[in-house]
C-alpha positions, -999 to +999 in steps of 0.1 A: -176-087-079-207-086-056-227-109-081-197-135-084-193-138-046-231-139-038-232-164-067-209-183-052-225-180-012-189-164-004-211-134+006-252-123+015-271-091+013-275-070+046-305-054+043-311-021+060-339+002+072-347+029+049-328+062+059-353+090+075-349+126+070-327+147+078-300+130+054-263+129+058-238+148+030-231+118+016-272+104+009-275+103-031-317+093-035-304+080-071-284+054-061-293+019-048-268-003-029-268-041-037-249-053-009-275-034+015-302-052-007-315-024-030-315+004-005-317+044-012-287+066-009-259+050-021-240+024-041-221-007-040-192+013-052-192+039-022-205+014+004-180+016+029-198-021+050-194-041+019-153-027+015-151-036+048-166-071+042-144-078+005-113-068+024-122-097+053-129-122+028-094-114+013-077-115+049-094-150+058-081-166+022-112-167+004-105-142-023-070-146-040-059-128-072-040-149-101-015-137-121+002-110-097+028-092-123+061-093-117+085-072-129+112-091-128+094-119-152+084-092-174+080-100-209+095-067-224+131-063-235+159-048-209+158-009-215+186-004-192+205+028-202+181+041-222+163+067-206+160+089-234+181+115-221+214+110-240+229+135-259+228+130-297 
């Protein structure tokens, strides 16, 4: 999602300084954000900044989502009464 926005100019990178030691709990040395523009200690999928930033880009209109399921439209047949509890 972070490529198609920043493809897109929906969103930028926010660089950050490198963390110094001592490291919080949560600082993984493997892991390189790209929303925080390659830095050490963790990833897109934990960063908590570029959440933040999808979830306001959702708020202001600029992210929808198609195709919301409904259940009432739902293609499968009724299975009203059959819970698969009845006595045989």
């Amino acid at each position: 999602m972070y490529q198609k926005l920043l493809s897109i100019d929906h969103i930028a990178s926010e660089p950050l300084s490198p963390m110094q030691p001592p490291y919080p709990n949560w600082y993984k040395p493997k892991l390189n954000c790209e929303y925080h523009a390659g830095i050490v200690g963790h990833s897109i999928h934990t960063c908590n900044a570029f959440k933040r930033k999808y979830l306001q880009l959702i708020k202001v209109g600029w992210i929808e989502f198609e195709d919301t399921p409904n259940v009432n439209t739902n293609p499968l047949p009724n299975h009203a009464g059959s819970s698969g509890l009845e006595k045989h």
